[in-house]
N, C-alpha and C positions, 0 to 999 in steps of 0.2 A: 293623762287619762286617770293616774290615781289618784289626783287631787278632788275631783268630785267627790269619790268614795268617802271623804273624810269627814266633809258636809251631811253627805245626806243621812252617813250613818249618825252625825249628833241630831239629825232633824227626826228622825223616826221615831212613829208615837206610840206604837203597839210591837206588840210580841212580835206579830208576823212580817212588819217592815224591819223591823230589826233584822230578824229572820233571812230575811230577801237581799237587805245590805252586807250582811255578815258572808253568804253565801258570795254574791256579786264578788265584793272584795276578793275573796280567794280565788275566783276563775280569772280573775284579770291579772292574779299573779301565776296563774298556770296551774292553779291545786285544785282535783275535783273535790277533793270531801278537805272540810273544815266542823272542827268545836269549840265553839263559847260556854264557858261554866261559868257560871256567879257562884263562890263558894261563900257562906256565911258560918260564920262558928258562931255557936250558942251557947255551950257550953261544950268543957271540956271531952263531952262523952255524947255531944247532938251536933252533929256539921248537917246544913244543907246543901245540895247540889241542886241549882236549875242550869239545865244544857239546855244549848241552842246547835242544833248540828243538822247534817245532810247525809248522815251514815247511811249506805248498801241494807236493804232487809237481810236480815238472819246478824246481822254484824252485833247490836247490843245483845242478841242473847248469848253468841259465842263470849266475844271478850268483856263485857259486863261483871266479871266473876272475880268477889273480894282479892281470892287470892291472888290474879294479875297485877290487878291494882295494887297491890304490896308489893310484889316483884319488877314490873314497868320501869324501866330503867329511867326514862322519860318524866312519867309521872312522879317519882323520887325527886327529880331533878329538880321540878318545879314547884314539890313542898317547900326546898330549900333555898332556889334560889332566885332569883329573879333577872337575872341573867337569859336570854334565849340558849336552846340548844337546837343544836341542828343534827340531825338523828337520820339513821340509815341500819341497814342490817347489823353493820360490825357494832353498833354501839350496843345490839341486844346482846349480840356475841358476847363482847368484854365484861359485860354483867352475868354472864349464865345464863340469859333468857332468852334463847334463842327458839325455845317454841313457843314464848308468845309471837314475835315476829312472823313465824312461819303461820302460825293463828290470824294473824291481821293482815300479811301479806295476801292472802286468799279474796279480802276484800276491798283490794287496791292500795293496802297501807303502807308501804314498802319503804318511804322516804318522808322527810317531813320537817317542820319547824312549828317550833312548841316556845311560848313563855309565859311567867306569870306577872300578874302585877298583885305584891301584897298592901294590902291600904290598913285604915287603922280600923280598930273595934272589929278586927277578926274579919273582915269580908277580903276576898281574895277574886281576880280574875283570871281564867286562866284561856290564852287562843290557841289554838292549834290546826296547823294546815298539815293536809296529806297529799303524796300522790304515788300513781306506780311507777313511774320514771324517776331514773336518778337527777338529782340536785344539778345544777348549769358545774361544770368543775371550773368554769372562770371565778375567782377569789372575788373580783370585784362586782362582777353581776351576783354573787350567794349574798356579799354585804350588803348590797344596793335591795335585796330582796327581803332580808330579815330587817332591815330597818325601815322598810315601807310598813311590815308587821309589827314591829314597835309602834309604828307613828298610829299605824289604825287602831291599835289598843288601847293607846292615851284617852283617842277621840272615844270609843265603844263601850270603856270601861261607865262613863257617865252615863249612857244610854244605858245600857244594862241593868246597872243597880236602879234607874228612874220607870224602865219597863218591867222589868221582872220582879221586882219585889214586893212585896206587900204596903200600901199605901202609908198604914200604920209605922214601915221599918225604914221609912224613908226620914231624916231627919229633916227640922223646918232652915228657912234659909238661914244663916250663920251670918252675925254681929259682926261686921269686920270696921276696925278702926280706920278713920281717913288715911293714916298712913299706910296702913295694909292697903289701900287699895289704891294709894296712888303707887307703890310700889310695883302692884299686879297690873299694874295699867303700863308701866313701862316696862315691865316685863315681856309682856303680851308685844309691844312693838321692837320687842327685839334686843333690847337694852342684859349687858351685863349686870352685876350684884355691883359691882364697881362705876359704872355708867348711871346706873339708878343713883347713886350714892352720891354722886358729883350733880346730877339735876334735882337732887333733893335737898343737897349741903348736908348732907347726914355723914358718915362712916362705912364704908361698903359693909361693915360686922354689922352695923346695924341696919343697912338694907338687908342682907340677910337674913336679921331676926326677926325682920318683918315679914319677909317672905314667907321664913318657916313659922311662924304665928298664922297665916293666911291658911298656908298647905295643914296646916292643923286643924281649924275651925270647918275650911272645907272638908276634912275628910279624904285629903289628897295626899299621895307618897310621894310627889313632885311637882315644880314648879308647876310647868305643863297640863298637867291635868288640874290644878289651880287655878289656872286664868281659864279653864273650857269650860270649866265647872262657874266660875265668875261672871262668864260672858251668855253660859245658860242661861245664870239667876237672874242677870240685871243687873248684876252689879258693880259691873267698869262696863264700857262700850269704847 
């Protein structure tokens, strides 16, 4: 059932499909409200935020408020790391910020999973799903859960920065060497850094340096969003 989601959200061409995917995706994992941010740094002292969310009225004018966002144990987490967090009341607790919690829990926020993906030149993703019921406590259903949220971030992040930003802030397609992209082309079908390396007669070190030459030029923090981003353009099939 989740696999469609992963398509349609690379296929959507506007704000509001995007919109509609982003949304879909989190009820099929059981979360009423979800957020997409596209963050871009401009300079050290200009960030933009565009969100894409399904928040409760009254909810961005409550928690909207600089100084949350400084405190957000969540939101900290995700400046720094890129890691997911899985987040529940006790995590405001353990920080001191238990009245933001009590703040968001009023609008279904009660439980949740947040992560970011930081890419190059300062653009950052961040998804996050909410809900008011607690988290499945089976281990293996929360893992199975947050790694469907990783996979749709891969996919959504391309979508995101290609819908949301300014035409101008988009860069043109990226120069990739034939090796780069016979690289990405076996990557794409599954192949290790070491399996590429053996069907190319290369060095698995130097599959890899092709790879991250690729994730470079693309504009990608990993392989993975490499080849989405490749198979966007036109550029392996």
């Amino acid at each position: 059932m989740l696999q469609g989601g992963y398509q349609s959200v690379l296929e959507a061409r506007s704000r509001e499909e995007f919109r509609s995917e982003v949304i879909r995706f989190a009820q099929k994992l059981d979360f009423q409200t979800v957020s997409a941010i596209t963050v871009v740094d401009h300079t050290l002292a200009e960030t933009e935020f565009i969100t894409i969310d399904n928040c409760p009225a009254g909810y961005a004018e409550v928690m909207h408020a600089p100084e949350f966002g400084r405190r957000d144990p969540v939101m900290q987490h995700c400046k720094r790391n890129s890691m997911p967090i899985v987040w529940d009341r006790q995590t405001y607790a353990r920080h001191g910020a238990s009245d933001i919690w009590e703040s968001q829990a009023q609008f279904g926020y009660s439980t949740g999973i947040c992560l970011a993906l930081h890419l190059p030149e300062g653009r950052h993703f961040v998804l996050g799903v909410d809900r008011d019921q607690p988290l499945p406590s089976d281990s293996g259903q929360l893992t199975r859960m947050v790694a469907d949220l990783q996979l749709f971030a891969v996919h959504a992040v391309d979508t995101a920065l290609r819908v949301l930003l300014p035409e101008e802030k988009v860069t043109e397609s990226p120069r990739l060497t034939p090796r780069e992209l016979e690289c990405l082309h076996w990557t794409m079908e599954g192949k290790t850094a070491w399996e590429v390396g053996a069907i190319l007669s290369i060095t698995e070190r130097t599959a890899v340096l092709h790879i991250n030459n690729a994730m470079h030029k693309l504009g990608c923090s990993n392989k993975h969003q490499a080849v989405l981003k490749a198979l966007r353009l036109g550029l392996i099939r």
